[in-house]
C-alpha positions in Angstrom: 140.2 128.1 109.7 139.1 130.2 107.0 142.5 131.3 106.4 143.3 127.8 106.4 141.1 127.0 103.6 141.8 129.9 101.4 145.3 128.5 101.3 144.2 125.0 100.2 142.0 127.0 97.2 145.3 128.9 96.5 147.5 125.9 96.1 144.8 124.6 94.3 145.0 126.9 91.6 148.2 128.0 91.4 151.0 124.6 92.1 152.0 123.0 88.9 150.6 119.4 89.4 147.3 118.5 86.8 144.7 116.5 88.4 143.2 114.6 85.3 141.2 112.0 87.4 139.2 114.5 89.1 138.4 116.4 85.9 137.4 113.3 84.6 135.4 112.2 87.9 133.2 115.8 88.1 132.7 115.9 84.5 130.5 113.5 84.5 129.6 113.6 88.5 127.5 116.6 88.0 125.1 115.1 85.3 125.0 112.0 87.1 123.4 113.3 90.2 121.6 115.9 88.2 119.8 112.9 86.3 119.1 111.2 89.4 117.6 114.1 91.0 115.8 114.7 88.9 114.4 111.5 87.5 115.0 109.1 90.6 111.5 107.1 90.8 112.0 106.0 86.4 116.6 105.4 87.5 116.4 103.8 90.7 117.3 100.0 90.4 120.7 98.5 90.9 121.2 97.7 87.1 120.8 101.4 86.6 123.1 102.4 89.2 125.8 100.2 88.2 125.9 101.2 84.7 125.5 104.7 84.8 128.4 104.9 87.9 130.5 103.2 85.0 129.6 105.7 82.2 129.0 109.0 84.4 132.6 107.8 86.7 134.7 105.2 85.6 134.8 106.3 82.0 135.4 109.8 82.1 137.8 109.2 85.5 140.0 106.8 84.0 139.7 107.6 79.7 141.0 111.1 81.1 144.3 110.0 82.7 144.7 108.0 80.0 144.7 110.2 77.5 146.9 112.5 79.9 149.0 110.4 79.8 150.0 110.4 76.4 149.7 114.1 76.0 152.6 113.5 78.8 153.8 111.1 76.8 154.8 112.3 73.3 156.5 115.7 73.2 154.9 117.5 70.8 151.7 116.6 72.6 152.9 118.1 76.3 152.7 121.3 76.0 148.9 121.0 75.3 147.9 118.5 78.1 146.1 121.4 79.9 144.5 122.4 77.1 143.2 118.7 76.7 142.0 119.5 80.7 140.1 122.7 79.6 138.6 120.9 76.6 137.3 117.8 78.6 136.0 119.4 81.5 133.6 121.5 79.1 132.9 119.4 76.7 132.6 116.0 78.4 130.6 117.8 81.1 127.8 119.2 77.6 127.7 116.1 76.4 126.5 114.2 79.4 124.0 116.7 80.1 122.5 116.7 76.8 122.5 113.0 77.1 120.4 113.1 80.5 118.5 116.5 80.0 117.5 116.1 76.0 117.7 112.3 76.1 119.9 112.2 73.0 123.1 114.0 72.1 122.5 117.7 70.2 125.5 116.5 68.1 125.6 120.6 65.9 125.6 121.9 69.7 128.6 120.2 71.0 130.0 120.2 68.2 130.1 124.5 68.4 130.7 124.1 71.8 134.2 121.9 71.3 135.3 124.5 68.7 134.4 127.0 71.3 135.9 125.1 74.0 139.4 124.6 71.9 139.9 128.2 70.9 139.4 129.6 74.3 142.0 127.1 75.4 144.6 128.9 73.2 144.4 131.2 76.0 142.5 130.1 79.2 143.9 127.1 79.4 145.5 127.3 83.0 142.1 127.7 84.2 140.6 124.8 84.0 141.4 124.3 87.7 138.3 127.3 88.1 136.1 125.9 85.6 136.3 122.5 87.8 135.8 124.3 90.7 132.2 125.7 89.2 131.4 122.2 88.0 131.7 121.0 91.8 129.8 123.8 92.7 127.0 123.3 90.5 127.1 119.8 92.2 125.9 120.8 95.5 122.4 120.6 94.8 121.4 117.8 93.0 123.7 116.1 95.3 122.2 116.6 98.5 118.7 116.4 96.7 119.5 113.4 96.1 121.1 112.4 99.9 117.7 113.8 100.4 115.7 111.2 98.5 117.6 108.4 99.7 117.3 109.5 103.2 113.3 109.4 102.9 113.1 106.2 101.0 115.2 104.9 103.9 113.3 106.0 106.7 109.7 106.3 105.9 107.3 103.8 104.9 106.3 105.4 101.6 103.5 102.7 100.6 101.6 103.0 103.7 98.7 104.2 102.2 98.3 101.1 100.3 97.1 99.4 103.2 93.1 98.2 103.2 90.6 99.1 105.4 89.2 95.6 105.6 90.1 92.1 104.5 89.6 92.4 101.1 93.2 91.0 100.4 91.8 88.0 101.4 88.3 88.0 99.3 87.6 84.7 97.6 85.4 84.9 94.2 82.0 83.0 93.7 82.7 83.1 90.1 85.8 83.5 88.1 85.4 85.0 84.6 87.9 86.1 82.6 88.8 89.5 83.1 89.7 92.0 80.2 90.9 95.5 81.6 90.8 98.1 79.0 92.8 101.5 79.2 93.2 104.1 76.4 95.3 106.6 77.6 93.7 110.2 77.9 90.3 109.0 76.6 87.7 111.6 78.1 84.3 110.8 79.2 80.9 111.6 77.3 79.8 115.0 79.3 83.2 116.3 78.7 83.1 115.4 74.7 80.1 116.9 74.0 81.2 120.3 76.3 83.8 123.4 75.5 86.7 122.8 74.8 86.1 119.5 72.9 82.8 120.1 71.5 82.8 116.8 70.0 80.3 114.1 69.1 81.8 110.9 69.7 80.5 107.8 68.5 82.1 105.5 70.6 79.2 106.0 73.5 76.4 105.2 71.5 78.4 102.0 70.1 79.3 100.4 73.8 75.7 100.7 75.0 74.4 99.0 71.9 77.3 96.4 72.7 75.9 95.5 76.4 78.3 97.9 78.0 77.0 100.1 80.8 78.4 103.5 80.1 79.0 105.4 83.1 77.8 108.8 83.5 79.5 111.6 84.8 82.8 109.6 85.9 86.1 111.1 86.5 89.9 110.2 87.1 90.7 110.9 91.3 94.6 112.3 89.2 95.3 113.9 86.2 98.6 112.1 85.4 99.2 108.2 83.9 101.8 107.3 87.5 99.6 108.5 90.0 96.0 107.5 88.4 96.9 103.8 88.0 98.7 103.4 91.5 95.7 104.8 93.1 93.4 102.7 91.2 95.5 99.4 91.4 95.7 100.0 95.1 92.3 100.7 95.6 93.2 103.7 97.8 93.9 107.2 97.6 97.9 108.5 98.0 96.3 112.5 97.8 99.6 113.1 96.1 101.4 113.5 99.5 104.8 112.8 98.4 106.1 114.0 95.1 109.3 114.2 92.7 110.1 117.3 91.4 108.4 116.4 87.9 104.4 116.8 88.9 104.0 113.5 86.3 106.0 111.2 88.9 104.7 109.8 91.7 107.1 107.9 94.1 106.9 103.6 93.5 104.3 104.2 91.5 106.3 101.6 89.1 106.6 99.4 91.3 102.7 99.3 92.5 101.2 99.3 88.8 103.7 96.4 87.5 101.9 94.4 89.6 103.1 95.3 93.6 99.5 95.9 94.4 96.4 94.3 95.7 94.4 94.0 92.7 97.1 91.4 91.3 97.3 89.7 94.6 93.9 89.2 94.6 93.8 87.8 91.4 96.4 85.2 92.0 95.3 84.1 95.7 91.8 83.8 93.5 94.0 81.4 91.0 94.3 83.7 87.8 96.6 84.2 85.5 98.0 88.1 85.0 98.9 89.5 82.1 100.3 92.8 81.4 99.8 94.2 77.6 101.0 97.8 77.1 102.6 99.5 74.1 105.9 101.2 75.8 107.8 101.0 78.4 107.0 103.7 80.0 105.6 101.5 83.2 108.9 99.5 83.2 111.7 102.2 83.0 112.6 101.4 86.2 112.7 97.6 85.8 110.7 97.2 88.8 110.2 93.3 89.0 106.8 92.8 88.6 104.4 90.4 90.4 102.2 89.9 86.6 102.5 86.0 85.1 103.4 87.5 81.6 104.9 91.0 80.3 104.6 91.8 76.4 108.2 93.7 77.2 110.9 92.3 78.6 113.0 94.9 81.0 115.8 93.7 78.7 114.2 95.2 76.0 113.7 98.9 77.4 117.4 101.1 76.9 118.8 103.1 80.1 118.1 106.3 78.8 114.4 105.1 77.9 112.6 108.2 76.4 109.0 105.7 76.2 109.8 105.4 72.3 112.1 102.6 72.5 110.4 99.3 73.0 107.5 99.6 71.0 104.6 97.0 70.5 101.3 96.5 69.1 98.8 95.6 71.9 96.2 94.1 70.1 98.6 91.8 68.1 100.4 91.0 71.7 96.9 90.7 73.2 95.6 88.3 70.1 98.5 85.9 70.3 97.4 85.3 74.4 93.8 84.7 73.6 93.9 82.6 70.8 97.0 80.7 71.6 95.3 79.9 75.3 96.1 76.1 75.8 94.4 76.5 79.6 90.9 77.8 79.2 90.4 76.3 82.6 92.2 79.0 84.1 91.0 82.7 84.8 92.7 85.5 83.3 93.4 88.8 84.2 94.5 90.8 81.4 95.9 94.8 81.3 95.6 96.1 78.2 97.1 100.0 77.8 96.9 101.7 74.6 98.6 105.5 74.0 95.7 106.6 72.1 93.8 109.3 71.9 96.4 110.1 74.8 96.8 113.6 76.0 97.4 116.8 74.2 101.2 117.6 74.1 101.8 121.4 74.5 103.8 120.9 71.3 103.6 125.2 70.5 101.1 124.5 67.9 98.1 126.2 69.9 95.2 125.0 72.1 92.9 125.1 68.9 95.4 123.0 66.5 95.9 120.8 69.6 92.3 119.6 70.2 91.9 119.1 66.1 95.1 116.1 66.5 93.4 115.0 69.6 90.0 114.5 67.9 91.7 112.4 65.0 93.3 110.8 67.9 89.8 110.0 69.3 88.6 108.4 66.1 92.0 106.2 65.7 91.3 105.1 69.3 88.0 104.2 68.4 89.3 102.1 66.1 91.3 100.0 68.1 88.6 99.8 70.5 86.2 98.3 68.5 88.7 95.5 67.2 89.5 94.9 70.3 86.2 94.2 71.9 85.6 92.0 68.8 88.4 89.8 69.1 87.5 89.6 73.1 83.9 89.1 72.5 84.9 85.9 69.6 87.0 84.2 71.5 85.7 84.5 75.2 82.1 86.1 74.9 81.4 85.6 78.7 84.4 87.3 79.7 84.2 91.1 81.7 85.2 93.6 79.3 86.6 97.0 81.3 87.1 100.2 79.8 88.9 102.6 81.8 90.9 105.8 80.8 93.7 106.9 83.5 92.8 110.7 83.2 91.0 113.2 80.6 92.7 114.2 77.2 93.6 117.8 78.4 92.2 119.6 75.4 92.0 123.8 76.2 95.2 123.2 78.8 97.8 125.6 77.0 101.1 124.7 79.5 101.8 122.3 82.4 101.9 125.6 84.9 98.1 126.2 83.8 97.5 122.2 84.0 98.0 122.2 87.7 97.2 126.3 88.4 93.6 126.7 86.6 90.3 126.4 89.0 88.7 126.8 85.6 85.7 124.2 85.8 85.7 123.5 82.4 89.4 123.1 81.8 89.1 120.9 84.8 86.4 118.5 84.0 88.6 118.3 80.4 92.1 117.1 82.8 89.9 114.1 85.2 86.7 113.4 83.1 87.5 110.0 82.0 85.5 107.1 79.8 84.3 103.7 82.2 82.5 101.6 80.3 82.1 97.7 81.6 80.4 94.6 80.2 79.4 92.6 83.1 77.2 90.1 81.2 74.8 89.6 83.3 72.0 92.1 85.2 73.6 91.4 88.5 76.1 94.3 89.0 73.4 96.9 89.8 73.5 95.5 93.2 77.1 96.6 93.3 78.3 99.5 91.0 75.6 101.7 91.8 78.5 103.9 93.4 80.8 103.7 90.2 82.1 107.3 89.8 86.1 107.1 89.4 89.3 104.8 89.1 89.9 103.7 92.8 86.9 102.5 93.2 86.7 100.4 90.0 88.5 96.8 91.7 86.7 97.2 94.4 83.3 97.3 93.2 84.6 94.5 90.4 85.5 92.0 93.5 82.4 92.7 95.6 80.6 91.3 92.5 82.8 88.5 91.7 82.8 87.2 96.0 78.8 88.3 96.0 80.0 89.9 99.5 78.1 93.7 99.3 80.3 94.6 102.9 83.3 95.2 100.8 81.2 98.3 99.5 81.0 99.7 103.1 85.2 101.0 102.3 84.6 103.2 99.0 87.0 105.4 98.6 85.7 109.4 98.0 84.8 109.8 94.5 87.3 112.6 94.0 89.8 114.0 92.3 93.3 115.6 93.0 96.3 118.0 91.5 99.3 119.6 92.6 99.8 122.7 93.8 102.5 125.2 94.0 102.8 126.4 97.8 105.8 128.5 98.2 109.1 127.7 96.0 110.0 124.5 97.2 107.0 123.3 98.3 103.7 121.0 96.1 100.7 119.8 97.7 98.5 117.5 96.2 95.0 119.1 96.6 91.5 118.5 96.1 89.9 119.9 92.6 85.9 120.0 91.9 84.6 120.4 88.5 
């Protein structure tokens, strides 16, 4: 048998037949399924799939034998039709994996690579045959990984967790205010601020108490990533990061839940309010999920394939403005998700942890900002309505790489990843009864509808007030595991 299949490779690479369709087919085979492997959960809808199976496959397959075919054609072009084989299975093969690794084309790159590529053909050309080979080879992985992922989603009920420990899915409200959800991205809470690294005095505290907000002390995010943070908290239930991509800032239909696939909006609608999600990328709709929401500032038509979150761009409190003040049916309660990228996190941009925290800081004062406008515009239009403010996770400020972000057991550096600003203005005394427990995120809907249905037993289901990070455990293996600070 082995013998057997030398002889295939052998023919292979030595009979005199071309086969343009399969260079064309693996150049762009390999960075297809090394795209999908690597970034399934923000790829996976059908739309997706059909039009990168076009550009990655049919393009490549059938432009290829095309263009053989004229080499073929035309005389003086014959000779050089492996030549055109060499070329293309290089260079087509670069420039699809700078499209799907880089998320733009590194156009001086390929550009020395082609030159490369056509003066090695002068004299390699007859082994293209090897060079496809290796491409197929380098295929093997991200191929089964991705056999791998479908397998899973196909077998195993991956939003189990989601599930309530009671009937709150079916909790009806005493009184329906509107509802104003708040969530600057990255915005750490008080204790950190004031700590190392930050080391910060932030007015914004001082400003929300003397604006009837309660400010929560001591308060944390249960993850230290945007995905996994807002699908805990809009599912009201921890996931302990059991199942994970292989980027640590992916978390598996975590799209899906936060676009409104959850409980919270369920709730909302069975209790006859309008949803409304506000946010100022698409970073949440990549995956054009379809959404459960009434109204979406961003159309999935709007956000490109390759979406590198700087592509459909909007201002939130202009988006946010035009719902409130153009509201024909004040009758009807409103639920409104309001996410703004600021301060957001620090970046690891190379600059150092020191230059780092001074950009975050004028972040923090940006955000403040927006913050206060916002509230204003909330508060003048709709004074009695309940006014969250939420961050998904800490600003990371001290954190020099990702591999320390989920390695350090540093406290400090800890509390800077989950300690997270919650602020709410309940407008009335009434909530002490009820967010007396109000440490982190998951917890935050829960306590809001006990309030709103005046029914304390949907308190007895708390979630732990606690917060978790990956893990490396072996070479292939991450754990989500449990962090105190």
């Amino acid at each position: 048998m082995k013998f057997s299949i030398k002889e295939k490779f052998n023919d292979f690479f030595n009979n005199a037949e071309d086969y343009p369709m399969l260079v064309g087919f693996f150049s762009g085979f390999y960075p297809l399924v090394f795209f999908y492997s690597n970034n399934y959960e923000s790829i996976n809808s059908f739309q997706h799939l059909l039009f990168f199976s076009f550009l990655f496959l049919v393009v490549p397959t059938f432009g290829t034998y095309f263009i053989y075919k004229l080499f073929c054609y035309f005389p003086k072009l014959n000779p050089y039709k492996r030549h055109l084989l060499f070329i293309v299975i290089i260079e087509i093969t670069a420039i699809f994996l700078s499209q799907v690794y880089f998320l733009t084309l590194r156009k001086k790159l390929l550009l020395l690579l082609l030159l490369i590529a056509i003066f090695s053909s002068l004299k390699l050309f007859n082994s293209y045959k090897k060079i496809v080979l290796f491409v197929v080879l380098l295929s093997v992985i991200p191929f089964v990984k991705c056999l791998q992922i479908l397998a899973y989603k196909l077998f195993v009920d991956t939003l189990s967790w989601t599930k309530q420990a009671d009937t709150i899915s079916k909790v009806k409200f005493g009184k329906s205010p509107n509802i104003y959800f708040l969530e600057p991205d990255g915005y750490a809470g008080k204790e950190a601020m004031q700590d190392t690294p930050y080391n910060y005095k932030d007015t914004i505290y001082d400003w929300l108490e003397s604006n009837s907000f309660t400010l929560y002390k001591n308060t944390r995010s249960n993850y230290p990533a945007s995905l996994a943070s807002n699908a805990s908290m809009f599912a009201m239930k921890h996931h302990y990061l059991k199942s994970i991509p292989s980027s640590p800032f992916e978390m598996e239909d975590s799209r899906s839940i936060i676009l409104g696939n959850n409980p919270v909006v369920s709730i909302f609608k069975s209790n006859n309010y309008k949803t409304f999600f506000i946010v100022e990328d698409g970073y949440f709709q990549q995956s054009f999920q379809k959404g459960n929401y009434d109204y979406y500032n961003i159309n999935n038509s709007e956000i490109p394939f390759f979406s590198n979150d700087n592509n459909a761009k909007k201002d939130v409190y202009e988006d946010l403005k035009k719902c409130v003040e153009n509201d024909k049916n004040k009758n009807i309660p409103k639920f409104y998700f309001i996410e703004k990228l600021l301060p957001h996190h620090i970046h690891f941009d190379g600059t150092g942890k020191e230059n780092e925290r001074k950009v975050y800081l004028k972040r923090i004062e940006i955000a403040n900002v927006w913050l206060r406008k916002t509230i204003d515009l909330i508060v003048k239009n709709d004074p009695s309505g309940i006014i969250i403010i939420a961050a998904d996770h800490g600003g990371w400020v001290g954190i020099e790489d990702v591999n320390q972000m989920f390695a350090t057991k540093d406290n400090k550096l800890i509390k800077s990843i989950f300690s997270n600003l919650i602020a709410i203005k309940w407008n009335d005394d009434n909530h002490i009864d009820y967010d007396k427990r109000l440490k982190s995120n998951v917890n935050i809907f829960r306590i809001l509808f006990s309030y709103l249905s005046e029914d304390k037993t949907l308190l007895k289901h708390l979630e732990e007030d606690s917060s978790y990070t990956i893990r490396q455990e072996g070479m292939f293996t991450k754990k989500g595991v449990k962090v105190d600070f």
